[in-house]
C-alpha positions as CSV (number, residue, x, y, z in Angstrom):
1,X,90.9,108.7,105.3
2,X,91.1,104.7,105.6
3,X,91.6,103.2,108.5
4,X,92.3,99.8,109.2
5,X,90.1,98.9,112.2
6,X,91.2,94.9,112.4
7,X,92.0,93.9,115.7
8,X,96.1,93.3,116.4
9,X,96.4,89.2,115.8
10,X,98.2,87.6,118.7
11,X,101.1,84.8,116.9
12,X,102.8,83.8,120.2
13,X,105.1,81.3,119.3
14,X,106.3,80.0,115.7
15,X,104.0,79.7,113.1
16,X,103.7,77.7,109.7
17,X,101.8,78.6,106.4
18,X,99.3,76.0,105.0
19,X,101.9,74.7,102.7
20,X,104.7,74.3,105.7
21,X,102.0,72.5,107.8
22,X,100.1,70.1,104.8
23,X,103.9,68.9,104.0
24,X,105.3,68.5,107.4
25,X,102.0,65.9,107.8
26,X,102.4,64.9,104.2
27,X,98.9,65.9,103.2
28,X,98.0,67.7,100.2
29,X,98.3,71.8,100.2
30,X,94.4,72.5,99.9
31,X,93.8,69.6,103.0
32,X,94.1,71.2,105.8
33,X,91.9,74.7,104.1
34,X,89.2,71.9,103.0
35,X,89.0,70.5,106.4
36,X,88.9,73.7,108.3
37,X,86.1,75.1,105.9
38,X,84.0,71.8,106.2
39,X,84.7,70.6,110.2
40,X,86.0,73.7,111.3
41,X,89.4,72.8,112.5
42,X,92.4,70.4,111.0
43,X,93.5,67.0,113.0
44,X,92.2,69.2,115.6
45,X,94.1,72.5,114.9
46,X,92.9,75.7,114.3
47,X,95.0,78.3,113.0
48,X,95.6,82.1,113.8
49,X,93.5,84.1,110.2
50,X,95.6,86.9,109.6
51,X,93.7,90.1,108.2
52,X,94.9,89.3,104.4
53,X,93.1,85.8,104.7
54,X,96.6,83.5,105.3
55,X,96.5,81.0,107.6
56,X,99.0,80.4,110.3
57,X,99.6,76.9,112.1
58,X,101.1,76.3,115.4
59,X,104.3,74.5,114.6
60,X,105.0,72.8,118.1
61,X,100.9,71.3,117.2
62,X,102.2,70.4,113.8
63,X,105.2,69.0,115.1
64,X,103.7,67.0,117.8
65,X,101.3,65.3,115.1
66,X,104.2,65.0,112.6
67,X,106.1,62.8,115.3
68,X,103.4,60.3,115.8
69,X,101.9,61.8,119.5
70,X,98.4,62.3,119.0
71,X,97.5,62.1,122.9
């Protein structure tokens, strides 16, 4: 029997792939994967890891960045 013993992961809100977010911010597609791997976050982001490995991005963050308000 094969159970799948990840834990539930919690997406309140809307959500963007990798691709959605890098070209809302018009950065390249691996950018934001790069800069999470070596800093540990994105222009200060950090997404939701679902359990296949995809990345999720907070789209009111990506938003907010994307219309200049970095504060």
């Amino acid at each position: 029997m094969n159970q799948n013993t990840s834990a539930p992961v919690r997406c309140a809100g809307k959500k963007l792939t990798t691709k959605e977010a890098a070209d809302k911010l018009r950065a390249g597609h691996k950018t934001p994967t790069v800069s999470l791997s070596r800093l540990g976050h994105w222009m200060g982001m950090r997404p939701v890891k679902l359990p296949n490995g995809r990345l999720l991005w907070d789209a009111a963050e990506v938003e907010r960045l994307a219309s200049g308000n970095v504060a």
